[in-house]
N, C-alpha and C positions, 0 to 999 in steps of 0.2 A: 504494500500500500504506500502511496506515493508521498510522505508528510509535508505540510506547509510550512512556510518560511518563518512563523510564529514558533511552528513544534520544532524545527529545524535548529534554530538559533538558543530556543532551550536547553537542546542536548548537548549542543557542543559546551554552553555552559556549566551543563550538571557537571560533564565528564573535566572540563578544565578545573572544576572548584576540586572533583573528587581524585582526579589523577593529580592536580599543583601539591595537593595534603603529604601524599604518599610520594610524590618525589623529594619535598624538603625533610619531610621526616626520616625518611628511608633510601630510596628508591636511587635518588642521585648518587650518593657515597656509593652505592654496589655497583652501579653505571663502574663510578671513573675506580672503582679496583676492580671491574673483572679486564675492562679494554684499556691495552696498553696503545701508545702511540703508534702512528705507522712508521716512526724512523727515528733519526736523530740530526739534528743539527749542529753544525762549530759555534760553538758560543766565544771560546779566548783562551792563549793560552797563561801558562803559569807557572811558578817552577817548579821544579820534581818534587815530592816530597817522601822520604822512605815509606814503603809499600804501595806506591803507586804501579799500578801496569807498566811495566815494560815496553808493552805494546803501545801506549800511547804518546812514546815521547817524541816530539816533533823534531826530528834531526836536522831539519833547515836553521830552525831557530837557536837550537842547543850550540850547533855548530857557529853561528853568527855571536851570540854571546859568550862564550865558553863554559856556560852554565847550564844542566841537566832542567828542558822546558817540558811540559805535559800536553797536550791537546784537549779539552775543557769542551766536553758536549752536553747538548740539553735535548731532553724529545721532544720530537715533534707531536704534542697533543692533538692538534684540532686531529679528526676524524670525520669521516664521510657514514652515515648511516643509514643504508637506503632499506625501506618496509616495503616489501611485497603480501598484499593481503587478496587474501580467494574470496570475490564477491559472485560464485556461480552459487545457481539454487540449491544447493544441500546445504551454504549457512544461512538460507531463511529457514531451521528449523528449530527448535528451542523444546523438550518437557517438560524444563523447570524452571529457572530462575527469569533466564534471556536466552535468547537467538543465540544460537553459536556468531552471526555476524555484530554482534551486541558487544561481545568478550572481544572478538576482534577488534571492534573499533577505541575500547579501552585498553587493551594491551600495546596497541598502536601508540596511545595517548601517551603512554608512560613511557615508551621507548622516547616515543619522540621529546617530551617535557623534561625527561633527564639529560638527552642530547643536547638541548636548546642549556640548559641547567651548566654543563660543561663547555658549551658554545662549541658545541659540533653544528655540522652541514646535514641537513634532515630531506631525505626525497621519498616519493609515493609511486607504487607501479601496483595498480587494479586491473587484476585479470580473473578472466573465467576461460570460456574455451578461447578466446579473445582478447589481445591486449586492449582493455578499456578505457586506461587511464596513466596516464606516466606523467609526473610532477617535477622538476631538475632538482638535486639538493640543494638548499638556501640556507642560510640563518635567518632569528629574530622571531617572533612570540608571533605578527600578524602570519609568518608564513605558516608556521604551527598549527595554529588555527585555523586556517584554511585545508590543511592539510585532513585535522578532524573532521571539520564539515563536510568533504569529499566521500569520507568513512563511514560518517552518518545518512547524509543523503542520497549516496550516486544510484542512481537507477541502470545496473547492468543492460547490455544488449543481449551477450547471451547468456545460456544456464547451463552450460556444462563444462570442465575442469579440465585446463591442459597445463600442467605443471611444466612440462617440458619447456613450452613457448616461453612461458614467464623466466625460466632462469635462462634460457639462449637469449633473449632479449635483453636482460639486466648485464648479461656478460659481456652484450656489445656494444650498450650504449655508458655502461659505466666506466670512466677512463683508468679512474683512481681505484688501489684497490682500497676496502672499505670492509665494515661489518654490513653485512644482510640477513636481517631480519625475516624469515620465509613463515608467514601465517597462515593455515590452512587444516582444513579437515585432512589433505591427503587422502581422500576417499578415489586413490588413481591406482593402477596395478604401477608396483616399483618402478621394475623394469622399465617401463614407457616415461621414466625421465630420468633412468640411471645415469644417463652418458654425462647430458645437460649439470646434474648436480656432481658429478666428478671435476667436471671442467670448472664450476662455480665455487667450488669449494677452494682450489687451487689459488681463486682471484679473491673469495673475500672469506672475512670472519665469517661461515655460515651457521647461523642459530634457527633450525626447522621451530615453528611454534605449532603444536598440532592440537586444535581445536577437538572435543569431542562431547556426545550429549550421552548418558548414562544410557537413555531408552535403544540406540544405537546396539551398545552391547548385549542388552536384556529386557524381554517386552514380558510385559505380567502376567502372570498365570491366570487367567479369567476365563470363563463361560462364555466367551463371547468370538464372534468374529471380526476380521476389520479390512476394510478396503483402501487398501495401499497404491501410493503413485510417487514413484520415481520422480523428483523434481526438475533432476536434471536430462533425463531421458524420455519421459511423459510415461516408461510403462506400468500399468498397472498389474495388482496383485491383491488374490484375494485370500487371508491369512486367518486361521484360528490358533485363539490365544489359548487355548484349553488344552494344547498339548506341549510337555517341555522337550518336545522333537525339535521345535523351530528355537529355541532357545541353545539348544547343543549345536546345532547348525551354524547360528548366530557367533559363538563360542570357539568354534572349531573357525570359521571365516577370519576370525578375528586373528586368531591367534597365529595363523598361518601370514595375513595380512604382516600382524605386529614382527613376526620374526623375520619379511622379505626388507622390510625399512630397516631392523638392524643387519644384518646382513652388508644392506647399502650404506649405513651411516659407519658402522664402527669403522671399518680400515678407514675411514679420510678420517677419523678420529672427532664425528660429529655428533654433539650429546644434543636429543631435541629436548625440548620443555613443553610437556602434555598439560593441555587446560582442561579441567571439566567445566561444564554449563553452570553445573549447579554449585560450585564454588567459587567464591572471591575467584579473582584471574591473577590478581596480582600475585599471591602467595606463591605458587610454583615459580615463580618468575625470579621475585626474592631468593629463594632456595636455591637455584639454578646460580645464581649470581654469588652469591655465598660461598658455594662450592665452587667454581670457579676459581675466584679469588684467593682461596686455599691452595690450589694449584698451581698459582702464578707465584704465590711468596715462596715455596717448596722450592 
């Protein structure tokens, strides 16, 4: 349902008052400890001083003074952080809290408010079967915003999920490498974007976010029947909830599913961050970030 420019402008408020909270309380410090810079810069040099690097002693200058100098580097902070978010019809679906594209467009909000929070470069790329939407990375609080509102209100073309396109596309128009943010159901067989996320892994920080709704894994044991339609394929299905056949089937899909994405994530060494519908979004996000962070001071 298409919302108006009244409902439109509230949301992006709700989410900016409830994503601004959780980035100055939390949300930013995990930012700038899980992502290091992409480099290092010459800041100046200086003279040796015992247990410095060896490696860094600047031999033009040592040699010109006759005194032991060092080479004196800082990181390169700023960061590039482009979000890729799946707005094909399987995240208009919700059975509890919000829409899985709901979680999305506040998971989005926090990436991007702690970006902006460190004064990183923030870009958007909306796809479904179809690149729909591609935003360049910017800075500053109106781009931000804009970038929410896009999340809130874009009305897709089309309804069905091509992962692949979306990361050949981010691979080739993003120059810098960067962190990418990849948000989705993943409701795609592996395979059909294995190659794409090999090659994108290579160019940036890839962090999969995989969006999912409880009823997805497990539908209720009930007396009853239900008529099923595929949102992004239109086919229909007509299902009884009275037997826990379709629940082991459910189970067994899943589990085969869950095992082909590790499979594909573990060698590049890609940890995703699994959302449920029915819980806060931010929390897994948090955790993920946390443990990170643990790894880098190691």
């Amino acid at each position: 349902m298409r919302m108006d420019t009244a409902d439109i402008l509230k949301k992006v408020r709700q989410i900016e008052i409830q994503t601004g909270k959780l980035v100055e309380e939390t949300f930013a410090g995990e930012y700038l400890s899980a992502f290091k810079g992409q480099g290092i810069e010459f800041a100046e040099v200086r003279e040796y001083i015992p247990g410095d690097d060896v490696r860094s002693i600047d031999w033009n200058v040592t040699a010109r003074s006759g005194t032991p100098y060092v080479k004196k580097f800082n990181e390169e902070r700023e960061l590039t952080l482009m979000i890729a978010c799946d707005v094909s019809a399987s995240q208009r679906f919700g059975s509890f809290d919000k829409f899985k594209q709901e979680a999305a467009a506040e998971l989005a909000a926090l990436f991007a408010f702690s970006a902006l929070k460190n004064g990183d470069k923030v870009g958007l790329l909306l796809f479904s079967d179809q690149i729909e939407l591609f935003v360049p990375p910017k800075k500053g609080k109106k781009h931000i915003l804009r970038l929410i509102r896009e999340l809130v209100a874009f009305e897709p073309r089309g309804t069905g999920t091509d992962i692949s396109l979306a990361l050949t596309t981010l691979s080739k128009v993003i120059k810098r490498q960067g962190i990418l943010i990849f948000i989705s159901d993943f409701l795609a067989e592996p395979e059909s974007f294995a190659q794409p996320l090999r090659l994108a892994a290579k160019k940036f920080d890839l962090i999969p976010v995989i969006i999912e709704d409880r009823l997805e894994r497990a539908l209720p044991l009930v007396h009853a029947c239900l008529d099923v339609k595929d949102p992004e394929t239109g086919e229909e299905k007509f299902l009884s909830l009275a037997s826990s056949d379709l629940n082991r089937l459910l189970a067994l899909r899943r589990e085969v599913w869950s095992q082909q994405l590790l499979h594909l994530f573990n060698p590049l060494k890609i940890e995703a961050i699994l959302v449920d519908t029915a819980q806060p979004p931010a929390n897994p996000v948090i955790e993920f970030f946390k443990r990170r962070a643990r790894k880098l001071r190691r």
